[in-house]
C-alpha positions in Angstrom: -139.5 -42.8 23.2 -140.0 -43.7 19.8 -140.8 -40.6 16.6 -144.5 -40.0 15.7 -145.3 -41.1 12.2 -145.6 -37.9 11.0 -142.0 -37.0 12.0 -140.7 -39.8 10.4 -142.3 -39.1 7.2 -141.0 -34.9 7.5 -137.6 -36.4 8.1 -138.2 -38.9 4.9 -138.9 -36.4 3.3 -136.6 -34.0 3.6 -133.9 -36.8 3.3 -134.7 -37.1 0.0 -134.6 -33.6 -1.1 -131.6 -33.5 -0.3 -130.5 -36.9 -1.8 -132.0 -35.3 -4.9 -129.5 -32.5 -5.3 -132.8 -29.9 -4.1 -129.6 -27.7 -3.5 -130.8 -26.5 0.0 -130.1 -28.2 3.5 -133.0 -29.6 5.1 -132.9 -26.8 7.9 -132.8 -23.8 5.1 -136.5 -25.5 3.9 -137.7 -24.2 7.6 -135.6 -20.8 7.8 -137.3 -19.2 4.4 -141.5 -19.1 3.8 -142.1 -16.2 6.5 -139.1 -14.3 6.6 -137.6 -15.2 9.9 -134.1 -15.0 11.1 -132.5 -19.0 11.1 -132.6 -19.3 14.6 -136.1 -18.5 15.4 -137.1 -21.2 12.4 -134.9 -23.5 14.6 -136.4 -22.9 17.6 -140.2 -22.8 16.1 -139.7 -26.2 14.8 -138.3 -27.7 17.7 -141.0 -26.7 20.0 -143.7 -27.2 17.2 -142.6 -31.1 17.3 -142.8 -31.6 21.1 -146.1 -28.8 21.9 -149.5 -30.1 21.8 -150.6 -27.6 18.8 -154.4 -27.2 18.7 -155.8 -25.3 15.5 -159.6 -24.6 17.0 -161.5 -24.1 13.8 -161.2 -26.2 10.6 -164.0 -26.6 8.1 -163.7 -29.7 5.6 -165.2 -29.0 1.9 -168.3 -30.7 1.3 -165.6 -32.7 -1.2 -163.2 -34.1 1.6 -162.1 -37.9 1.2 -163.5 -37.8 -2.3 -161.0 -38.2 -5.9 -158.6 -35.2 -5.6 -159.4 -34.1 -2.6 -158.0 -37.0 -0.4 -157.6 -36.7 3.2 -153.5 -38.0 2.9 -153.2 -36.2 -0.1 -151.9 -32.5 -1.1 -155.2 -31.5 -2.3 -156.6 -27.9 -3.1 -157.7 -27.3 0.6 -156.1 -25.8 3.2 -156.1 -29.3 5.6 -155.2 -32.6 5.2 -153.3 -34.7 7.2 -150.2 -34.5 4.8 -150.4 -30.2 5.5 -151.1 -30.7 9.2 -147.8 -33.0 9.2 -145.8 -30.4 7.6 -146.7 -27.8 9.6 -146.4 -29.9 12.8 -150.0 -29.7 14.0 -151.1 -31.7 16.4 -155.0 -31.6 16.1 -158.2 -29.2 15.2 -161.6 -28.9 16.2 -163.1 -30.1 12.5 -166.1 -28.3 12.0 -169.7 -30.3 11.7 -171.0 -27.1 9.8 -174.6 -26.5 9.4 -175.8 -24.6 6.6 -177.9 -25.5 3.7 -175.5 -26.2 0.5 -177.3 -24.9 -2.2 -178.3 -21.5 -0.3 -176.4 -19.7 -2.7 -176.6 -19.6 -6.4 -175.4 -17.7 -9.4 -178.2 -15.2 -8.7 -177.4 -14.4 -5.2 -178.6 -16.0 -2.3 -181.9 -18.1 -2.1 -184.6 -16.9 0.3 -185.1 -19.4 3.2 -187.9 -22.8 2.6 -188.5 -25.4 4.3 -186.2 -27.8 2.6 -183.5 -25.2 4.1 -183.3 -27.6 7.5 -182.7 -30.7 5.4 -180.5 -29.3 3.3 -178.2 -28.1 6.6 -178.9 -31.2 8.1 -177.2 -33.2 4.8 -174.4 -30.9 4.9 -173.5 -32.1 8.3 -173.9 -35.9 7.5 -171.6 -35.3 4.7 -168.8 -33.4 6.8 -169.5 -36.2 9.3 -169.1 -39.2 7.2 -165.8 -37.6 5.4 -164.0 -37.1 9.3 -165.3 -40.6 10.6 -164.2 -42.1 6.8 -160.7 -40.0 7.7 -160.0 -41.8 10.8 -161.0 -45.6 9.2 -158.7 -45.5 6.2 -156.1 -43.8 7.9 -156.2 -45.3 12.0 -152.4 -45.0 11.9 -152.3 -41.4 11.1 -155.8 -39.9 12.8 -158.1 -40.8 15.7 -161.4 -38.8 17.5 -160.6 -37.2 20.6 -163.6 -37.8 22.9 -161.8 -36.4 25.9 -159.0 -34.1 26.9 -157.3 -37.6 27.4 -157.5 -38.7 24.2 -156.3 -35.6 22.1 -153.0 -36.1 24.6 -152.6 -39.8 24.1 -153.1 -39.2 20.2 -150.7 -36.9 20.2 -148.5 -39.1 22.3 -149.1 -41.3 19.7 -147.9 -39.6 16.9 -151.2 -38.9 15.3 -153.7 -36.2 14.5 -156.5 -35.9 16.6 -159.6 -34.6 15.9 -162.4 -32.8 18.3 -165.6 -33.0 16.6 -167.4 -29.4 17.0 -170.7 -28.2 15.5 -171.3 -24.9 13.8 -175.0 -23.2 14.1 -177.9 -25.1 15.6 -180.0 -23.8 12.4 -180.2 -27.2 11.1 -181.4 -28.7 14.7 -184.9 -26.9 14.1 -186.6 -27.1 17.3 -185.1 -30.7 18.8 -183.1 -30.2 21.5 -182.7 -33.9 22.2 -180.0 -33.5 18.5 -177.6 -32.4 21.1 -177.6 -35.8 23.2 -177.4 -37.5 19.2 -175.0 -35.6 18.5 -172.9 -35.9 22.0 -173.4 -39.3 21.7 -171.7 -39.1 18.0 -168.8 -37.6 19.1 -169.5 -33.9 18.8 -167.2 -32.0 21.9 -167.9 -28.6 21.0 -171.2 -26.5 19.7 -171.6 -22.9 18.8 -175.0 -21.5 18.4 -175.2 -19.3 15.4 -173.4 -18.2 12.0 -174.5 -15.8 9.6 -178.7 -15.5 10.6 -180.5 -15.8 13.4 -182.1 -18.9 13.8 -184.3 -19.9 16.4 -182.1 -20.7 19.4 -180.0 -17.6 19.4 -179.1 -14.2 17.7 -175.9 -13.6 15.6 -173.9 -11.4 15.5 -174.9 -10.9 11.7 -178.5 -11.3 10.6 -179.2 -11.4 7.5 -182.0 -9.3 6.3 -182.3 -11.1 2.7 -183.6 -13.9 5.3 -186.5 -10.7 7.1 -184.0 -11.1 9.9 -183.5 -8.1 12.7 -181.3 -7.0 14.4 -181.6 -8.7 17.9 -184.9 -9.9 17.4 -184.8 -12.5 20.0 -182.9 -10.4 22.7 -180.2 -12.8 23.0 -181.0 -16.4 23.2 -184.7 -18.0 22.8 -186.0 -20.4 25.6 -184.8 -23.3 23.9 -181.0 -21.8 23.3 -181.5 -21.0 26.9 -182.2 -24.7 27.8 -180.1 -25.5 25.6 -176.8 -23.6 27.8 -178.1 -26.2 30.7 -178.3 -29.5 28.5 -174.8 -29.0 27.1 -172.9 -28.4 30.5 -174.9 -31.5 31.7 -173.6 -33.3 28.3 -170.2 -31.9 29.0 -169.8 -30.1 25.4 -167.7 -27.0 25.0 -170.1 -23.9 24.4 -168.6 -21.8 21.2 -169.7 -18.3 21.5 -168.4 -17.2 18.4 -170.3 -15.3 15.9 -173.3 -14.4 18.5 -174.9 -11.0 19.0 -173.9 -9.5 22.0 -176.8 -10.3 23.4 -176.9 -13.9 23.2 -173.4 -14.0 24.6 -173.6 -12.5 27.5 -177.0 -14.6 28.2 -174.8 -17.9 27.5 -172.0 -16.7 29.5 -174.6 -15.6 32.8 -176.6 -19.2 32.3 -173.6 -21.4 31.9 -172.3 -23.5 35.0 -168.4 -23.7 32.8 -166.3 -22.1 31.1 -167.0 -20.7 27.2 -165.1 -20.4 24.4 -165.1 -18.2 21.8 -163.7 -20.7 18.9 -162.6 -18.3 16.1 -163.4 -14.8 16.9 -160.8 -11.5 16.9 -161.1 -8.2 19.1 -163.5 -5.7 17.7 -160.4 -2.8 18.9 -158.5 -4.9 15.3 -161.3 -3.7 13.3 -164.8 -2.1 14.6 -167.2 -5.0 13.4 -169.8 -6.9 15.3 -168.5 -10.0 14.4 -165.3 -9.4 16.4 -165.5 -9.3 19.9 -165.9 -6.1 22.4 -163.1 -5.7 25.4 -166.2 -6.2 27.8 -167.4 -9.3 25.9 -163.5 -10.5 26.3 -163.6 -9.9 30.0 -167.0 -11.7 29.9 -165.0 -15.1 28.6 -162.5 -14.7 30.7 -164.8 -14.1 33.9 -166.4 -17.5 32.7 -162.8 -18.9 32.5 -162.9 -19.6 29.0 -160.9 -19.2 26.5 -160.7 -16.6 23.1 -159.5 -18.4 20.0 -157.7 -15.1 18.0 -158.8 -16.1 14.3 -156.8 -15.4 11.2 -159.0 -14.2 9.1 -158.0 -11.1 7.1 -160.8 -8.8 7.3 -161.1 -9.6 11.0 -157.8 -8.5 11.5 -157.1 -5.2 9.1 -159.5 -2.4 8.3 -159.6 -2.5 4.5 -157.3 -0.3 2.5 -158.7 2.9 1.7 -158.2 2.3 -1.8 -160.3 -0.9 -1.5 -163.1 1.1 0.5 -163.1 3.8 -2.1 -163.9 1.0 -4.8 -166.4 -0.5 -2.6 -168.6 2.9 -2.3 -168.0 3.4 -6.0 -170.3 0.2 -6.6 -172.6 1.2 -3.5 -172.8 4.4 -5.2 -173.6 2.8 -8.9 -176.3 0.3 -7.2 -178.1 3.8 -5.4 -176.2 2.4 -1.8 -175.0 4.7 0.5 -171.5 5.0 1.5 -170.1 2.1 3.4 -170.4 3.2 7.0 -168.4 0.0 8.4 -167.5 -3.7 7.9 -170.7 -4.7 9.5 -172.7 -4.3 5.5 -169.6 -5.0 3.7 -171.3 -8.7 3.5 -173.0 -8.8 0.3 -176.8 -9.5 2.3 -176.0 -6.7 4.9 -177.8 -3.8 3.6 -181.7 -3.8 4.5 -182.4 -2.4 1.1 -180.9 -5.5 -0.6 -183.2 -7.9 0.8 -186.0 -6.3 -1.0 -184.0 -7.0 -4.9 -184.7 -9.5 -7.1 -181.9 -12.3 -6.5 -180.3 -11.9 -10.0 -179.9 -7.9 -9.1 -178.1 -9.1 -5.6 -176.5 -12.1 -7.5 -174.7 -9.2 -9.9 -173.9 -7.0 -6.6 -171.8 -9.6 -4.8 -169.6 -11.3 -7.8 -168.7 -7.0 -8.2 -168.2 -7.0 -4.2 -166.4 -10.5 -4.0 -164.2 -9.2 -6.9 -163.2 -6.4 -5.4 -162.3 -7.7 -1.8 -160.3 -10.9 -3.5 -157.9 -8.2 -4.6 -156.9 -6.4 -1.1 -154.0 -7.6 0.2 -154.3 -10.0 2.7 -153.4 -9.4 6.5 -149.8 -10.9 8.0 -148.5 -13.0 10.8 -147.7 -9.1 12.2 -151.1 -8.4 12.4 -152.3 -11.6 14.0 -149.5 -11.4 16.0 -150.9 -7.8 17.2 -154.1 -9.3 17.7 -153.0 -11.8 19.8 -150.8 -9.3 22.0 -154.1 -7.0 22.5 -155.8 -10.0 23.8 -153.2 -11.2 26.3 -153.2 -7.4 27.7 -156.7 -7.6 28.3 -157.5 -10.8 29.2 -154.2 -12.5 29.9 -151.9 -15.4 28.6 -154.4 -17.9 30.4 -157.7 -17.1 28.3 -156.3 -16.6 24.9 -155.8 -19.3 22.0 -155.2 -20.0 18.4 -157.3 -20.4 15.5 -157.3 -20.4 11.3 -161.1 -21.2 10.5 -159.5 -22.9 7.3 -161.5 -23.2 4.2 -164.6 -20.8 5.3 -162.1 -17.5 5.0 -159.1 -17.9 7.2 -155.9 -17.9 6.0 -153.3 -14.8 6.0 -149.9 -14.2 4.9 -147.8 -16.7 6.5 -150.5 -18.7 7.3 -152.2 -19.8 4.1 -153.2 -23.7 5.0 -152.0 -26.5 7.9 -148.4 -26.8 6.4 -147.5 -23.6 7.6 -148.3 -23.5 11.5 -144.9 -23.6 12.5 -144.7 -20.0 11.3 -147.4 -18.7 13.9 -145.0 -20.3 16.5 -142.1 -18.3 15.0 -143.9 -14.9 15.1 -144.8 -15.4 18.7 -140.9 -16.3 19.4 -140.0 -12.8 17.8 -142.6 -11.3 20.1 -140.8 -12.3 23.2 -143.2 -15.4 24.3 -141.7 -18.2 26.3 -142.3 -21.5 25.5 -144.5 -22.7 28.8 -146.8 -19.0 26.8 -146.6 -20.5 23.4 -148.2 -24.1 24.5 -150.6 -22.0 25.9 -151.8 -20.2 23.3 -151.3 -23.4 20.9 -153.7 -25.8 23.1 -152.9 -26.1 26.8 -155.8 -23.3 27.4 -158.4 -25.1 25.3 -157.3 -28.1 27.1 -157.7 -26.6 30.6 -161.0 -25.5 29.5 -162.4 -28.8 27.9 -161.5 -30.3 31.0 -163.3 -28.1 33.5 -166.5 -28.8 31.4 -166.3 -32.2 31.3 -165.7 -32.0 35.6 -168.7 -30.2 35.2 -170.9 -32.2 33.2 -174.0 -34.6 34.6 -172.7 -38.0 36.0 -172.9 -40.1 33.3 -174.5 -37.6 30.7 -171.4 -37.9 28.2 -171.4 -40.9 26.4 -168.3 -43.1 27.4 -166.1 -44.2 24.2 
């Protein structure tokens, strides 16, 4: 059996560190970053190089593949292909997200026009065109994995493999025929909403600023609920993530296969709609799908009373009450913001942002203790791993692809086995992807 590429190039690489007089031996470079013992660093990286490792949401910056921000160079992002190698990561669902670019300004955000759906719409070409620009330049490091066969053989291969997966139909308008476009381009995976309703299915997290309300559709609308039906046919992954209750539990009863949830954590971590209730866990599970535990700090750790105390000092200077919970911690949470002008909201966030970019982010420990709550309720088979990289994920130990291994070596302290770890790190995803494909329309999913 001949060494992936990517090993090779580790192996280089460390060679030559050592060659240099780096002072360190090659094995003390993957004993140190998180803390753990020798041994487990040993063991992580051993199984890291012969598990399939599946990262399950990864959005590129609207720069990726452009002059310092190359897809085979160390750039400022949390992936590329030279982080995934480091880290030993096999492949990642990277993200066609939806969602106009310029929504946001230094005023705040911009209330919703009609140029919103283009605008979305261009930010998904431009995600699109960096991936399929990734995997021309660099076809010896990086392919598409169209099936659940492909993202083995590309790993088989020695490369990274890469599921294409939308994020928030907001930018589909009204066309449900995108989905066969997009199917036909590629795209494996599709979740429903982000931050805002839109018009094919509540979130989790309306947005006021946009005269959203709270469950305003009661779930899904007839065309998200068509839309459940034309995606099992097309054999794409549903993503339940970042859904309203509602909406979920409507996808879940509608659906023919299995769900995922792509980058979601439980709500018992911290008591936010966002994360997900033990009855809509059970409700995955009962579907045979899959929960992808996110690592995204404030999903994971309630914020620090000091942090809180700070954040209903500037509530209390803009004439906010006290922050009840996480779910208005978002700067357009609070009814009474969507009726400022955009500068006053503008000058309300940059205080907010400021003061959350200083609390401490959360560790492996605690995503390791999400994880754990998840396999108690759900068990080992319905639980998988995600870092939603470059939209907010990242925690201590896990700051960007290079460092991977070191979620491995957190779930060896913890007393996994290594048929539990592949698991967590793909083989569930996998299992999943393939039921939905068994289950899709003869001949509805394009052949590639």
């Amino acid at each position: 059996m001949t060494t992936p590429r990517w090993k090779k190039a580790l192996y280089i690489s460390l060679a030559a560190a050592v060659a240099a007089g780096a002072g360190w031996a090659a094995w003390d470079y993957l004993d140190t970053p998180a803390g753990y013992p020798r041994e487990v660093m040993r063991q992580a990286n051993d199984l890291q190089e012969r598990l399939l490792s599946f990262d399950s949401h990864i959005t590129l910056p609207l720069t990726f593949g452009t002059e310092g921000s190359e897809a085979d160079q160390d750039g400022a992002g949390r992936f590329d292909l030279n982080k995934a190698a480091r880290g030993r990561l096999s492949a990642a669902a990277l993200t066609l997200f939806a969602w106009p670019e310029s929504w946001t300004g230094d005023n705040g955000p911009h209330r919703p026009t009609p140029g919103f759906v283009e605008a979305a719409r261009h930010t998904q070409e431009v995600r699109y065109n960096a991936i399929m620009g990734m995997v021309r330049d660099f076809p010896e490091r990086v392919g598409i994995a169209y099936t659940p066969q492909d993202m083995r053989r590309l790993h088989g291969e020695g490369k990274f493999a890469v599921l294409l997966s939308m994020l928030n139909a907001y930018a589909l308008g009204d066309d449900l025929d995108q989905l066969d476009r997009w199917a036909a381009r590629g795209m494996r995976l599709f979740g429903f909403s982000y931050v805002g309703n839109n018009s094919w299915a509540d979130s989790s997290r309306p947005l006021p600023f946009f005269n959203d309300t709270v469950d305003a559709l009661e779930g899904l609308s007839p065309i998200g609920k068509q839309a459940v039906q034309r995606l099992n046919d097309l054999g794409v992954v549903i993503d339940v993530s970042q859904m309203s209750s509602q909406a979920l539990a409507q996808v879940v009863a509608l659906s023919r296969a299995p769900v995922v949830a792509s980058h979601s954590a439980p709500r018992a971590m911290v008591d936010i709609r966002r994360n997900l209730s033990d009855k809509e866990m059970q409700l995955i599970k009962d579907s045979g799908g899959v929960i992808q535990i996110v690592a995204f700090s404030t999903y994971l750790k309630p914020l620090s009373s000091k942090t809180q105390q700070r954040l209903n000092a500037l509530r209390s200077d803009y004439a906010l009450p006290p922050l009840a919970d996480l779910n208005y911690a978002l700067m357009p949470g609070d009814p009474v913001i969507a009726g400022w002008p955009e500068q006053k909201v503008g000058q309300y966030a940059n205080a907010l942002y400021a003061i959350l970019d200083e609390e401490p982010p959360a560790t492996l420990k605690d995503y390791g203790d999400a994880i754990d709550y998840a396999v108690r309720k759900v068990g080992i088979d319905h639980v998988g791993l995600s870092s939603d990289f470059n939209e907010g994920g990242g925690i201590d130990g896990w700051q960007d692809a290079s460092e991977a291994r070191n979620v491995t070596a957190e779930l060896i302290t913890r007393g996994y086995s290594e048929a539990d770890i592949s698991k967590l790190w793909g083989g569930n995803f996998l299992r999943v992807w393939q039921q939905v494909q068994a289950a899709a329309a003869p001949g509805a999913t394009p052949s590639r």
